[in-house]
N, CA and C atoms of all chains as a GROMACS GRO file, in nm:
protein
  582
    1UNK      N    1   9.194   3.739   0.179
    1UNK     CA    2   9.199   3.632   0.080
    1UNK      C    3   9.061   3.603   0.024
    2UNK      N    4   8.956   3.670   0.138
    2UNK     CA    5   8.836   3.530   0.064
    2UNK      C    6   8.784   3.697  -0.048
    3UNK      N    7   8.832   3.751  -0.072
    3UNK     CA    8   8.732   3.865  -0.168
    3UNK      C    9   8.858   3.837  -0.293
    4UNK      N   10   8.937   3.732  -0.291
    4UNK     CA   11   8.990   3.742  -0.411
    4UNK      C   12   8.979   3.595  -0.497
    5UNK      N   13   8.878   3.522  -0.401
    5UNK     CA   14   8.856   3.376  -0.443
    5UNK      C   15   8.746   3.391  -0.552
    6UNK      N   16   8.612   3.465  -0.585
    6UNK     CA   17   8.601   3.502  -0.681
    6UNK      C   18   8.642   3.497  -0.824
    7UNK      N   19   8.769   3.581  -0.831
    7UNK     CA   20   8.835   3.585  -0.965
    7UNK      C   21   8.884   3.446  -0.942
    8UNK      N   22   8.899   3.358  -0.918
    8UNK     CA   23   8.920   3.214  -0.903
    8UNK      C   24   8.820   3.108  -0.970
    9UNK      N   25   8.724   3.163  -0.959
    9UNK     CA   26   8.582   3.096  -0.980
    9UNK      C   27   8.611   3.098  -1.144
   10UNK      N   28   8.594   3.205  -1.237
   10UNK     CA   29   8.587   3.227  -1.334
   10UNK      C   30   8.713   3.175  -1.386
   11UNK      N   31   8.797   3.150  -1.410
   11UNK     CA   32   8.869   3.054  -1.508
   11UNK      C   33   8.896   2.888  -1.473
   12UNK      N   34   8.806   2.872  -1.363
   12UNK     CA   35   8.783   2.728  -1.360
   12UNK      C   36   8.625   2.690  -1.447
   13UNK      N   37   8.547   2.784  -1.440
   13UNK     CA   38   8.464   2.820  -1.492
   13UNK      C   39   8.476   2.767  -1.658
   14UNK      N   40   8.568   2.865  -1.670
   14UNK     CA   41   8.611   2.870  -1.846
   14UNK      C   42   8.670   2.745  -1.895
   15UNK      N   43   8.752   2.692  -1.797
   15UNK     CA   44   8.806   2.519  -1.842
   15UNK      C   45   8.695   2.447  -1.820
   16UNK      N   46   8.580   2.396  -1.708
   16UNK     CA   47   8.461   2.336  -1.716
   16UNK      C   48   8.455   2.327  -1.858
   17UNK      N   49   8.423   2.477  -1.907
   17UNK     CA   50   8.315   2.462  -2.080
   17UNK      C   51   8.414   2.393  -2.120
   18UNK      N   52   8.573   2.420  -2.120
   18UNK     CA   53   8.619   2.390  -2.191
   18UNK      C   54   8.635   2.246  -2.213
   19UNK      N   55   8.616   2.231  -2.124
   19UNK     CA   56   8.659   2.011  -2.113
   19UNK      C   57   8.510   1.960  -2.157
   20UNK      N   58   8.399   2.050  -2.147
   20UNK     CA   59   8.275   2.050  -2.188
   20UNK      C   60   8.264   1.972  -2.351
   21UNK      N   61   8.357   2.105  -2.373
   21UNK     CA   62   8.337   2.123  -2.564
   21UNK      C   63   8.447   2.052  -2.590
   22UNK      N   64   8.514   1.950  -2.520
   22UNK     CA   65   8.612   1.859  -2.596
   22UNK      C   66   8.547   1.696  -2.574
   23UNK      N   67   8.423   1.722  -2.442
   23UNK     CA   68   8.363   1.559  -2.461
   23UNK      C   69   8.251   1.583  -2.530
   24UNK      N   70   8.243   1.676  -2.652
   24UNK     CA   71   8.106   1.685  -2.698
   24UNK      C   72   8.191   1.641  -2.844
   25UNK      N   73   8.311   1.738  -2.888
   25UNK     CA   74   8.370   1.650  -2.990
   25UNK      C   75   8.488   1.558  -3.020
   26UNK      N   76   8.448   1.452  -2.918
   26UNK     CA   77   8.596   1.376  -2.919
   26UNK      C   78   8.572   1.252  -2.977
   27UNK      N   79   8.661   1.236  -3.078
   27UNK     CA   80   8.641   1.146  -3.180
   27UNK      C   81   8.633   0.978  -3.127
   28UNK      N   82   8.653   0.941  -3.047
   28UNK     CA   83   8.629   0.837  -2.965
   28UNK      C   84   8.563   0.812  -2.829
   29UNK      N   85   8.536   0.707  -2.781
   29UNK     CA   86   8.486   0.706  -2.666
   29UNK      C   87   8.566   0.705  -2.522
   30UNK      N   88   8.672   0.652  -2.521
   30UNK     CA   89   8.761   0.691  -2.415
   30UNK      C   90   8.794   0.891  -2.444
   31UNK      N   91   8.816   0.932  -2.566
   31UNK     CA   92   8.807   1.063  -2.506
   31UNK      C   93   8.725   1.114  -2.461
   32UNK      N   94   8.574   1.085  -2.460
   32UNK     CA   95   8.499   1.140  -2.399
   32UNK      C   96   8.466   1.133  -2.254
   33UNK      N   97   8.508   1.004  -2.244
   33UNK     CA   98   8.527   0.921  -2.066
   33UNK      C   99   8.652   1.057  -2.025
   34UNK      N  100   8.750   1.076  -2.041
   34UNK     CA  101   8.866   1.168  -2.089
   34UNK      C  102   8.812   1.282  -2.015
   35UNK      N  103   8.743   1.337  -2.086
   35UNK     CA  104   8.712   1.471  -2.079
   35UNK      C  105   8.602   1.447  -1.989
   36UNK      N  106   8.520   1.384  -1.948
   36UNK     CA  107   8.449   1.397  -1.824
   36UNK      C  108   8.492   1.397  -1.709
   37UNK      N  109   8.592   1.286  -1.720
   37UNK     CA  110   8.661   1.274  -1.573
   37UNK      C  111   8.733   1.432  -1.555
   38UNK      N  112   8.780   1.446  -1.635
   38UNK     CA  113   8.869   1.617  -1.588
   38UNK      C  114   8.784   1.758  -1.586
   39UNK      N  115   8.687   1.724  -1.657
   39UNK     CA  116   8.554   1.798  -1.580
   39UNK      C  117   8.498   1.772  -1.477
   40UNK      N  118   8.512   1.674  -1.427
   40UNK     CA  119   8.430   1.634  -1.241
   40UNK      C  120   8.539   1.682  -1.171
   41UNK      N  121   8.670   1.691  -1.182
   41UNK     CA  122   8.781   1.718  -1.112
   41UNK      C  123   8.799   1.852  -1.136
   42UNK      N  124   8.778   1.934  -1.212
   42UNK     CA  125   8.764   2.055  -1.234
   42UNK      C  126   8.614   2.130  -1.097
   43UNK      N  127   8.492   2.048  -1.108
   43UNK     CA  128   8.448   2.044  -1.062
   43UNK      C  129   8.404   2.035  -0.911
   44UNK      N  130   8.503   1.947  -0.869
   44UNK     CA  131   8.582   1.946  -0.705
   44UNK      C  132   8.647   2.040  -0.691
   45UNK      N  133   8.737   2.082  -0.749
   45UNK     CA  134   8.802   2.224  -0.705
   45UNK      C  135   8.736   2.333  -0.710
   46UNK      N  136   8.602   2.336  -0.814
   46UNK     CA  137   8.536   2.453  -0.804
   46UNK      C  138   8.462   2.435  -0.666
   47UNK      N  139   8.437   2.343  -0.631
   47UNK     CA  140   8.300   2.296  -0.518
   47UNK      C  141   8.354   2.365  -0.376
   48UNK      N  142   8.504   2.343  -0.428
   48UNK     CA  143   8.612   2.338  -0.304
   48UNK      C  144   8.624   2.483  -0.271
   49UNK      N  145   8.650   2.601  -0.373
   49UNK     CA  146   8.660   2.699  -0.362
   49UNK      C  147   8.519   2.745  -0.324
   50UNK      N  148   8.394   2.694  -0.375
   50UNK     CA  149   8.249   2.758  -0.363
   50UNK      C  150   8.247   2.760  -0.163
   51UNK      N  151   8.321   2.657  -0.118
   51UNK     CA  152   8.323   2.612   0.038
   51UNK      C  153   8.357   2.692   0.079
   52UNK      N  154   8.471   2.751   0.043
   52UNK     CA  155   8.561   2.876   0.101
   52UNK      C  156   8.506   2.994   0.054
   53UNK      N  157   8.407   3.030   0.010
   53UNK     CA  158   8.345   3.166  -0.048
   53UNK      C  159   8.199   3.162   0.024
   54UNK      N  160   8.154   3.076   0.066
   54UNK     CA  161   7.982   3.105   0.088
   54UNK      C  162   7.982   3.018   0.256
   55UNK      N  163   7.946   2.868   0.211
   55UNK     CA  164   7.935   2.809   0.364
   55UNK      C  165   8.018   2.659   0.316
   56UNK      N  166   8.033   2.650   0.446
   56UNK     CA  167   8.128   2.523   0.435
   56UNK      C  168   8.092   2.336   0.402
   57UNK      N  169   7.957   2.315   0.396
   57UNK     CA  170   7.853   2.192   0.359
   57UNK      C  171   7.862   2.211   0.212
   58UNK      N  172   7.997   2.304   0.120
   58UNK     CA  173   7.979   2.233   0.012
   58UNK      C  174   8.114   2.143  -0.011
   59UNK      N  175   8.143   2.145   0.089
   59UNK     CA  176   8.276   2.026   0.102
   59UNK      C  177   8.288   1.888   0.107
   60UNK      N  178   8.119   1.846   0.147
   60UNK     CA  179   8.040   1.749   0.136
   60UNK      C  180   8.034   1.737  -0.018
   61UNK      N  181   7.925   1.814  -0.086
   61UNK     CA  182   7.918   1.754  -0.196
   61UNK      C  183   8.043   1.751  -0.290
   62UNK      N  184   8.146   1.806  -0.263
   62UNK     CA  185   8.268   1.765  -0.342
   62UNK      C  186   8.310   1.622  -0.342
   63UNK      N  187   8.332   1.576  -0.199
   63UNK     CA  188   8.324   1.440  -0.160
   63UNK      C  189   8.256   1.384  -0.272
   64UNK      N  190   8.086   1.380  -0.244
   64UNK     CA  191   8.015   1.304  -0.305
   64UNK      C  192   8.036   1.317  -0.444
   65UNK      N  193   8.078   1.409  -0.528
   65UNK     CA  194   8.108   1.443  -0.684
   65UNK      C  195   8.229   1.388  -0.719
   66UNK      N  196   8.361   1.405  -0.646
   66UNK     CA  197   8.439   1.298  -0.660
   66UNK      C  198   8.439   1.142  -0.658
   67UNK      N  199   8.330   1.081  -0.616
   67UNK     CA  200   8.302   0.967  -0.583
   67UNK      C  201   8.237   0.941  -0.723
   68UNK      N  202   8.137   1.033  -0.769
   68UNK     CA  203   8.096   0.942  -0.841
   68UNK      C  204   8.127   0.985  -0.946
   69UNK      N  205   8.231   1.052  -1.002
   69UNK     CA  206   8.264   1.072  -1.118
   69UNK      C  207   8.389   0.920  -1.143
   70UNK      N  208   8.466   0.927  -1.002
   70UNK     CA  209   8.566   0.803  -1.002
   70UNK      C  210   8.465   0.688  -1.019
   71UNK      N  211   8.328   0.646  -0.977
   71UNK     CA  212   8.211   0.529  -0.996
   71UNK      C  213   8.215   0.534  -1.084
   72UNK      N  214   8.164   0.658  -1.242
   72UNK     CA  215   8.122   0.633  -1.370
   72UNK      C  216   8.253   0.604  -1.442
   73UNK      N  217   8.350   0.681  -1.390
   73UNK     CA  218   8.503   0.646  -1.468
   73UNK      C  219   8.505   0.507  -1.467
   74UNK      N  220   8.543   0.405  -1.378
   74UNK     CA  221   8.551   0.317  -1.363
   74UNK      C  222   8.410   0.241  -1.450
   75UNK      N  223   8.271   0.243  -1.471
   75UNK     CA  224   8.258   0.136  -1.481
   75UNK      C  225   8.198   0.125  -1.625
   76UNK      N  226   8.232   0.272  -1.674
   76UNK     CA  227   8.220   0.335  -1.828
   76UNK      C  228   8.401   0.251  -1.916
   77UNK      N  229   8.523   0.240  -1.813
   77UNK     CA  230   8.586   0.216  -1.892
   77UNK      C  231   8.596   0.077  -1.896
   78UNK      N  232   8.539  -0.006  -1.782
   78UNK     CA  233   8.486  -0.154  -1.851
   78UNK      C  234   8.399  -0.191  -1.885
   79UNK      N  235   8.321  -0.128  -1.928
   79UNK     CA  236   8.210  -0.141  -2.048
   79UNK      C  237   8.314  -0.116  -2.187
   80UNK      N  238   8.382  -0.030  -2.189
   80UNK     CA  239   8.447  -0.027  -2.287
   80UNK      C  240   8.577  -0.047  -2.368
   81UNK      N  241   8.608  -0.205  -2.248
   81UNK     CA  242   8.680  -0.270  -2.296
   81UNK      C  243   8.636  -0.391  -2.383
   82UNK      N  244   8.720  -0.475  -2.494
   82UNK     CA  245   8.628  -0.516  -2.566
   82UNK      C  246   8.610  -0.662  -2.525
   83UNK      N  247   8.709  -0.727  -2.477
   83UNK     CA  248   8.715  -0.859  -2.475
   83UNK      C  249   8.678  -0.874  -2.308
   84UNK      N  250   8.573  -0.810  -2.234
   84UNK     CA  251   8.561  -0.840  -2.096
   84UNK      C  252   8.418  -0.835  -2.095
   85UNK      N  253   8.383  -0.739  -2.079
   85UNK     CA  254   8.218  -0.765  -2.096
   85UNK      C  255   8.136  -0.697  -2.187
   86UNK      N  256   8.162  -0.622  -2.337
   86UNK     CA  257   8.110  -0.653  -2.448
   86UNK      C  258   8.156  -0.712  -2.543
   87UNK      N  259   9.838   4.285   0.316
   87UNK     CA  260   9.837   4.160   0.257
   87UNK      C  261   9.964   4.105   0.317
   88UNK      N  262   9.990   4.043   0.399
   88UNK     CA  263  10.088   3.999   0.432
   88UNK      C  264  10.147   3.887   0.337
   89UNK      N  265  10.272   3.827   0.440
   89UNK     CA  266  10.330   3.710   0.343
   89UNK      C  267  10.233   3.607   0.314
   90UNK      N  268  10.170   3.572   0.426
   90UNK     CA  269  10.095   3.424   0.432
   90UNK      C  270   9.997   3.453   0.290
   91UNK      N  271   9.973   3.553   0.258
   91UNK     CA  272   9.817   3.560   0.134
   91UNK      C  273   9.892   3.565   0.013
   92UNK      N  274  10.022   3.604   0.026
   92UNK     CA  275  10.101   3.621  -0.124
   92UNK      C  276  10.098   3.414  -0.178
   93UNK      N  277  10.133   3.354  -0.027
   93UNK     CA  278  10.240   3.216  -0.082
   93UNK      C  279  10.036   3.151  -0.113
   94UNK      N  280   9.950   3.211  -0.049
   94UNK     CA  281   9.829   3.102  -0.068
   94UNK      C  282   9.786   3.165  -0.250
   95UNK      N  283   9.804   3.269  -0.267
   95UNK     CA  284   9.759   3.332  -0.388
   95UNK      C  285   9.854   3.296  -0.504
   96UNK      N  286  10.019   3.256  -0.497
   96UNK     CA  287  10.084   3.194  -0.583
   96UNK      C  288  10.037   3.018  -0.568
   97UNK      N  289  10.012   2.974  -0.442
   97UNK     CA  290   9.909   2.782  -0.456
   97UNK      C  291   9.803   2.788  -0.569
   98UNK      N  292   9.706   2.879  -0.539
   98UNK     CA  293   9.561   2.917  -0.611
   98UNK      C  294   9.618   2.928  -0.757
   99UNK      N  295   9.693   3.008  -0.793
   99UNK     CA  296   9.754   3.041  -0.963
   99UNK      C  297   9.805   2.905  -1.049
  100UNK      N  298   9.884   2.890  -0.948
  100UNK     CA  299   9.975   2.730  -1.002
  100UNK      C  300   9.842   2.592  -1.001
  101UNK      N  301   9.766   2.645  -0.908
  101UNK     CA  302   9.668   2.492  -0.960
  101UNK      C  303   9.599   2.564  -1.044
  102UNK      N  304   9.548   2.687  -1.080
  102UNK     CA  305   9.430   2.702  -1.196
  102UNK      C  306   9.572   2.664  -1.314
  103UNK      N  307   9.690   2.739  -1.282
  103UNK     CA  308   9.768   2.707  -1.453
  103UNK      C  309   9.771   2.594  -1.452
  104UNK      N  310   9.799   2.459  -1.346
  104UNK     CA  311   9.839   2.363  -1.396
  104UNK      C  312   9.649   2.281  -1.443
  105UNK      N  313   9.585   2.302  -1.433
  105UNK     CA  314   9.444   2.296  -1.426
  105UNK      C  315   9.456   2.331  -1.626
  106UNK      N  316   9.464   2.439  -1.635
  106UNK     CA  317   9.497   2.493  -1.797
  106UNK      C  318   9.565   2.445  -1.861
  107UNK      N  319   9.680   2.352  -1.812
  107UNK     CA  320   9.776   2.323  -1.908
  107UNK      C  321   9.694   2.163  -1.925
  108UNK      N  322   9.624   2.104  -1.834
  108UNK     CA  323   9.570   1.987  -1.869
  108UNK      C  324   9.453   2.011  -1.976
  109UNK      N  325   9.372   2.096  -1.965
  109UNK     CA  326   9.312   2.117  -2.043
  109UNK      C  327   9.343   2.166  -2.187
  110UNK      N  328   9.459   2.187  -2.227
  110UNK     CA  329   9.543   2.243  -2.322
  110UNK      C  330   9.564   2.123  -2.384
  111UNK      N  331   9.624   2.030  -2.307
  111UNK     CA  332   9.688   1.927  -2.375
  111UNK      C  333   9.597   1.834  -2.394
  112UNK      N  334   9.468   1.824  -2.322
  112UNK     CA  335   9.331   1.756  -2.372
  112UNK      C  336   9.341   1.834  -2.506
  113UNK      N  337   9.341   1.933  -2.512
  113UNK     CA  338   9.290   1.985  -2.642
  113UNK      C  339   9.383   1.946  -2.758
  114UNK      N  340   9.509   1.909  -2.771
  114UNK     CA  341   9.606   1.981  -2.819
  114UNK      C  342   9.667   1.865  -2.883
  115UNK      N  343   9.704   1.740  -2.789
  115UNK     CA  344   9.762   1.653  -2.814
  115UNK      C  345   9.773   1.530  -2.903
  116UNK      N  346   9.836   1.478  -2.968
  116UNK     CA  347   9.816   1.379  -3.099
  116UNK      C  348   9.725   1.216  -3.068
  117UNK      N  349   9.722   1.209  -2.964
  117UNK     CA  350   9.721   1.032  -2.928
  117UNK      C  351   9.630   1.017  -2.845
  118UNK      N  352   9.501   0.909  -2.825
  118UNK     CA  353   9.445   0.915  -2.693
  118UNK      C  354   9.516   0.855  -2.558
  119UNK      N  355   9.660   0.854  -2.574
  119UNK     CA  356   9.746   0.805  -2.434
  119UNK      C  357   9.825   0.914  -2.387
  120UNK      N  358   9.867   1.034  -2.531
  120UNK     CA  359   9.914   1.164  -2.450
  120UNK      C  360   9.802   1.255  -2.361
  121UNK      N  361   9.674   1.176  -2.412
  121UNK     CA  362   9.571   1.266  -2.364
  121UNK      C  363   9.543   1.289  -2.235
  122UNK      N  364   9.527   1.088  -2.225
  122UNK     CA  365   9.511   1.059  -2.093
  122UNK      C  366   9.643   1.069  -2.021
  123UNK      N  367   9.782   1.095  -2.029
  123UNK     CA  368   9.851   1.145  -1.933
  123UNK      C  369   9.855   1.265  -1.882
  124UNK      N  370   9.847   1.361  -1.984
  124UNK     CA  371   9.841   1.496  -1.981
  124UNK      C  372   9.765   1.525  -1.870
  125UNK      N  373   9.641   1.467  -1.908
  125UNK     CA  374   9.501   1.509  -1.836
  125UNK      C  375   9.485   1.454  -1.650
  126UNK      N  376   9.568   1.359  -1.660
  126UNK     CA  377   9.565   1.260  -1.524
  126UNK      C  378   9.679   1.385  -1.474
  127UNK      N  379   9.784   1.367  -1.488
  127UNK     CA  380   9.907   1.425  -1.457
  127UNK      C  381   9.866   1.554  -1.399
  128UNK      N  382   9.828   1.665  -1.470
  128UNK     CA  383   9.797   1.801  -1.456
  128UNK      C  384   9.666   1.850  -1.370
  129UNK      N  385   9.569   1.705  -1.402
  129UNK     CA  386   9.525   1.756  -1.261
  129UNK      C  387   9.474   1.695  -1.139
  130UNK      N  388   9.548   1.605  -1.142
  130UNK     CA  389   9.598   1.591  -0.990
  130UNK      C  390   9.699   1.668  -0.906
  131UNK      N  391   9.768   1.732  -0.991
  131UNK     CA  392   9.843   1.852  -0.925
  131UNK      C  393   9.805   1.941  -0.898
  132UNK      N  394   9.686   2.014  -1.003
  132UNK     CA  395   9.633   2.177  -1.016
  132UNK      C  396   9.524   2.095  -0.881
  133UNK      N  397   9.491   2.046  -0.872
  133UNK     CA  398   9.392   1.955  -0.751
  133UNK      C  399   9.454   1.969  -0.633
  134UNK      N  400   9.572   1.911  -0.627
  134UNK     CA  401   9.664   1.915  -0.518
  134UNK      C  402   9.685   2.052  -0.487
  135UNK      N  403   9.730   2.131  -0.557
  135UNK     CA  404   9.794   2.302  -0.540
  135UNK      C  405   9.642   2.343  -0.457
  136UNK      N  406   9.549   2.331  -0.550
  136UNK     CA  407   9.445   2.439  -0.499
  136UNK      C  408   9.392   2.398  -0.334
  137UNK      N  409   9.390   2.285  -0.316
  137UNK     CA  410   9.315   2.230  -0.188
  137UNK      C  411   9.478   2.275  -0.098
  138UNK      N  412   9.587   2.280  -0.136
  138UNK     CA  413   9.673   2.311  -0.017
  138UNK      C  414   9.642   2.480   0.032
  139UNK      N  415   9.631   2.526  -0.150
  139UNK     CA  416   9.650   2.704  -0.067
  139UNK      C  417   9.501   2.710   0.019
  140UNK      N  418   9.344   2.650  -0.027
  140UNK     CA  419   9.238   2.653   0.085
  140UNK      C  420   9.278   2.618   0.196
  141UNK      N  421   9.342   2.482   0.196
  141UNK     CA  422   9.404   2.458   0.359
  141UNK      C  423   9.479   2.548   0.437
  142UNK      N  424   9.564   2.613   0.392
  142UNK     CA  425   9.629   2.720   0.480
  142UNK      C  426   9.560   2.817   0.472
  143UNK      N  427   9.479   2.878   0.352
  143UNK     CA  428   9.394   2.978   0.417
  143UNK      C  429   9.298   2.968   0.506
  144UNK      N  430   9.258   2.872   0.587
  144UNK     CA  431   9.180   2.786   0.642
  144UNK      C  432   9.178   2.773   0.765
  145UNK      N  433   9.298   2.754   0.793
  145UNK     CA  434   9.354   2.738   0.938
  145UNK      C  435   9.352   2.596   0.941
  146UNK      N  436   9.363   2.558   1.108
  146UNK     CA  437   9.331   2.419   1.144
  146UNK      C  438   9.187   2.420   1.206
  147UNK      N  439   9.117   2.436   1.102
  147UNK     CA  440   8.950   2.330   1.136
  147UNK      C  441   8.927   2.208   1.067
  148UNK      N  442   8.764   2.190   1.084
  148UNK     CA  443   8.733   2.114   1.055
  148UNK      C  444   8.695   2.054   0.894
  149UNK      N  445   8.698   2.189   0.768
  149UNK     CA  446   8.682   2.196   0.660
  149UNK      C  447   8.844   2.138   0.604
  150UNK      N  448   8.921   2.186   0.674
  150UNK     CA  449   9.047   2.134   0.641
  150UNK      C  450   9.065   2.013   0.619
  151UNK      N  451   9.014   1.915   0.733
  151UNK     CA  452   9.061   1.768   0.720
  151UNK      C  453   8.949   1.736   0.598
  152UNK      N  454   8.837   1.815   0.555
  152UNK     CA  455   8.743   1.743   0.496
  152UNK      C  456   8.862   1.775   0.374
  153UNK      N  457   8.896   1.871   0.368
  153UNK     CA  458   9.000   1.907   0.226
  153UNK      C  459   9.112   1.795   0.221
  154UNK      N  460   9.159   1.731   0.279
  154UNK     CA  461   9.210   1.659   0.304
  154UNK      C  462   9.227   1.528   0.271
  155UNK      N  463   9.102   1.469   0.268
  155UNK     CA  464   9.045   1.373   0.304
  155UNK      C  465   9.001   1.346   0.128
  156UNK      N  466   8.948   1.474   0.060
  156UNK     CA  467   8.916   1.473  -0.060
  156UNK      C  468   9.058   1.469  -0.158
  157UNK      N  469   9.127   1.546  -0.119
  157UNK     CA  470   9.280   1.515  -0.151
  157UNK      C  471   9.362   1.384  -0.162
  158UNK      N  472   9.325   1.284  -0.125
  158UNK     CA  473   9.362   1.194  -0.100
  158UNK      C  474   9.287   1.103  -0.207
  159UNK      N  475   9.154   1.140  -0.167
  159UNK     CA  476   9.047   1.041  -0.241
  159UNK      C  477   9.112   1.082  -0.382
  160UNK      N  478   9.142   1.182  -0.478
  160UNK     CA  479   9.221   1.245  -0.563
  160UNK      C  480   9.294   1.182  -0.620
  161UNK      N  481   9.375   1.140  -0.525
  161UNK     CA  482   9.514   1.122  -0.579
  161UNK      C  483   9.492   0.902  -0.590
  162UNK      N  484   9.427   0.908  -0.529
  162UNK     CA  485   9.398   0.750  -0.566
  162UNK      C  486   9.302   0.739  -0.701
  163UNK      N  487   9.248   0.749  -0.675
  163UNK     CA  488   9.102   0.791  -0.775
  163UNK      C  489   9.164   0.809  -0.917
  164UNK      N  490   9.227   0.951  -0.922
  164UNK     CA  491   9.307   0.967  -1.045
  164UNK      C  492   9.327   0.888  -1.131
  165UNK      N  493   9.474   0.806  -1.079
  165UNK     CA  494   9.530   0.725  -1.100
  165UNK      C  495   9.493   0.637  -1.151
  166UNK      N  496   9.424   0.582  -1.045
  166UNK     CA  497   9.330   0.462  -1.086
  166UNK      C  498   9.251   0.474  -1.217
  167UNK      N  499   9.164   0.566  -1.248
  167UNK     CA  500   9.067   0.600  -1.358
  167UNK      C  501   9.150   0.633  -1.479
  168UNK      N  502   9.260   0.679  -1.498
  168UNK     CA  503   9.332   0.684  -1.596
  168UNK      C  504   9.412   0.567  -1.656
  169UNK      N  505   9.441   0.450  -1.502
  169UNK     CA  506   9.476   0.316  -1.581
  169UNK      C  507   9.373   0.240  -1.624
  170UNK      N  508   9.240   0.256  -1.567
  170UNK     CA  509   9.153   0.191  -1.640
  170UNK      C  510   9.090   0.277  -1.748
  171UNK      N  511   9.089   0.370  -1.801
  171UNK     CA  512   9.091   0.425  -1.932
  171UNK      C  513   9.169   0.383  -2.016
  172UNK      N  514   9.314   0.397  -1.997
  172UNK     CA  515   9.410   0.353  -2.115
  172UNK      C  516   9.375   0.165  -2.110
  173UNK      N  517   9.357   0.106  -2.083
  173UNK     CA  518   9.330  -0.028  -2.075
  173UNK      C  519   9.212  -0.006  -2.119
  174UNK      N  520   9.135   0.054  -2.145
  174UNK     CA  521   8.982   0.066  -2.210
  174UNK      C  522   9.048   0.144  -2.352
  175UNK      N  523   9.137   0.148  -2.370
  175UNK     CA  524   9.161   0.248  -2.536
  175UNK      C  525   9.257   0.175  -2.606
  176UNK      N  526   9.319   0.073  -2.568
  176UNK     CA  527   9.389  -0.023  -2.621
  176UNK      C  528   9.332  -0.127  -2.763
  177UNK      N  529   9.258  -0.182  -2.712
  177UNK     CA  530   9.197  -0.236  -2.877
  177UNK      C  531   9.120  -0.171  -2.974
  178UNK      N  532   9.049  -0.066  -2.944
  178UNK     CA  533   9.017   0.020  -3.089
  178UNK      C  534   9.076   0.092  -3.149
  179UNK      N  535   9.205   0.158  -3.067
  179UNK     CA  536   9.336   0.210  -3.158
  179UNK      C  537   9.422   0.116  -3.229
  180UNK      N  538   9.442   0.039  -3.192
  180UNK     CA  539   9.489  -0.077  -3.216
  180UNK      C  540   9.398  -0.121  -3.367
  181UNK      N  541   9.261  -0.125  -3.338
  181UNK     CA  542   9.206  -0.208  -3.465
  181UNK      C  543   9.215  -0.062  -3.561
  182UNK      N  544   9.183   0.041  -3.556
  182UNK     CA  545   9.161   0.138  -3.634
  182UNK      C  546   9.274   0.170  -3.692
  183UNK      N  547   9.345   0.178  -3.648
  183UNK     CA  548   9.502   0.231  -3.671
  183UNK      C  549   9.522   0.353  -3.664
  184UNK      N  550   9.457   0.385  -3.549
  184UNK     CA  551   9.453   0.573  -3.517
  184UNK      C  552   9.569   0.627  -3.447
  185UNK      N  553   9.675   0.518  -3.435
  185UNK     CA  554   9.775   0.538  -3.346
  185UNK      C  555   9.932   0.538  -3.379
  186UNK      N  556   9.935   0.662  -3.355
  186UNK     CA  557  10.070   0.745  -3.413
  186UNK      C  558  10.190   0.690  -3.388
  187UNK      N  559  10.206   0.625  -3.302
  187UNK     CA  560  10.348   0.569  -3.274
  187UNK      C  561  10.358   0.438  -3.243
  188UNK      N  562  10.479   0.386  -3.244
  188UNK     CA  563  10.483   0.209  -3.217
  188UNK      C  564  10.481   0.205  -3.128
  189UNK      N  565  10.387   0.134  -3.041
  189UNK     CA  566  10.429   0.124  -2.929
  189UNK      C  567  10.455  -0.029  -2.919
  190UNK      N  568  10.534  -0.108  -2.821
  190UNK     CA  569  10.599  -0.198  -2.835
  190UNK      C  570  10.465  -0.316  -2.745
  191UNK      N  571  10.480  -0.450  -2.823
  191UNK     CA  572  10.467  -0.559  -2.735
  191UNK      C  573  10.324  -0.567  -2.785
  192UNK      N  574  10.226  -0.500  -2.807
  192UNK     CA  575  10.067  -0.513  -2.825
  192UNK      C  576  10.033  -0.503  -2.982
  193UNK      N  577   9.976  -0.587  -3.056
  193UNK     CA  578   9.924  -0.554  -3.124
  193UNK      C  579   9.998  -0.552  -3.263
  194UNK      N  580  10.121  -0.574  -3.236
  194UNK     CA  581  10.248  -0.549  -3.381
  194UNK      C  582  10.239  -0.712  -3.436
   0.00000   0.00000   0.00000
């Protein structure tokens, strides 16, 4: 299994850019909140697979990347509500 | 290749497709509320799929429960960040009128 996790890498790879190039042109600001969050989560699963291909301490920083992508989610989308605190 | 690598290698496929189809429908979709379902929906599953087939390829150690443990954080997390998004996209669609369908009770 682990010599076929590899080809795994590369089309999570390709969605990254891709959620990349949709918070670079997304016509609002919740899409861009949007498309980050599903890039950090894209991101955990890559971290997740990098664990299972090399050494296992990157299972840690998945943890920690999930955390704070759910921290900026959260406090990016009440900033950008209108009638709460701007 | 026995059975056990076929059922972890069809887990691995189904979370990168369902992983693709969120990103598809980020791309694809008319509304910023189909966006944010699409996107919540698809991958917390392609999330879910992939950390199960690592877990069984895995065995029972100690990376497992950490998989686990992140799985969870996931599936709360998600959720959560997508209801406070759509509650963060409510009054500028609303004022702009960028929004394709009636939706009932807000704003009419």
């Amino acid at each position: 299994m682990a010599e076929l996790l590899p080809g795994l890498c590369i089309p999570l790879l390709f969605l990254i850019f891709a959620c990349l190039g949709r918070a670079a042109t997304g016509p609002a600001a919740v899409d861009r909140l949007l498309a980050i969050n599903s890039l950090g989560i894209r991101i955990v699963a890559l971290l997740a697979v990098s664990a299972c291909i090399f050494e296992t301490y990157f299972l840690d920083a998945a943890i920690v990347c999930a955390l704070v992508i759910f921290v900026t989610t959260i406090s990016v989308a009440r900033y950008l509500e209108k009638d709460k605190l701007s | 290749m026995g059975f056990l690598d076929i059922g972890i290698i069809l887990l691995l496929v189904g979370g990168i497709f369902f992983f693709g189809a969120g990103t598809l429908g980020l791309w694809r979709l008319p509304d910023v509320y189909c966006r944010i379902q699409a996107a919540a929906k698809c991958d917390t599953l392609g999330c879910l799929l992939v950390f199960l087939g690592l877990g069984i390829g895995l065995g029972f150690t100690w990376s497992t429960f950490k998989l686990l443990l992140i799985a969870v954080l996931v599936v709360i997390t998600n959720a959560t960040a997508a209801h406070a998004m759509a509650k963060a996209a409510i009054p500028e669609s609303m004022a702009e009128g960028s929004c394709k369908w009636n939706y009932q009770g807000k704003g009419e």
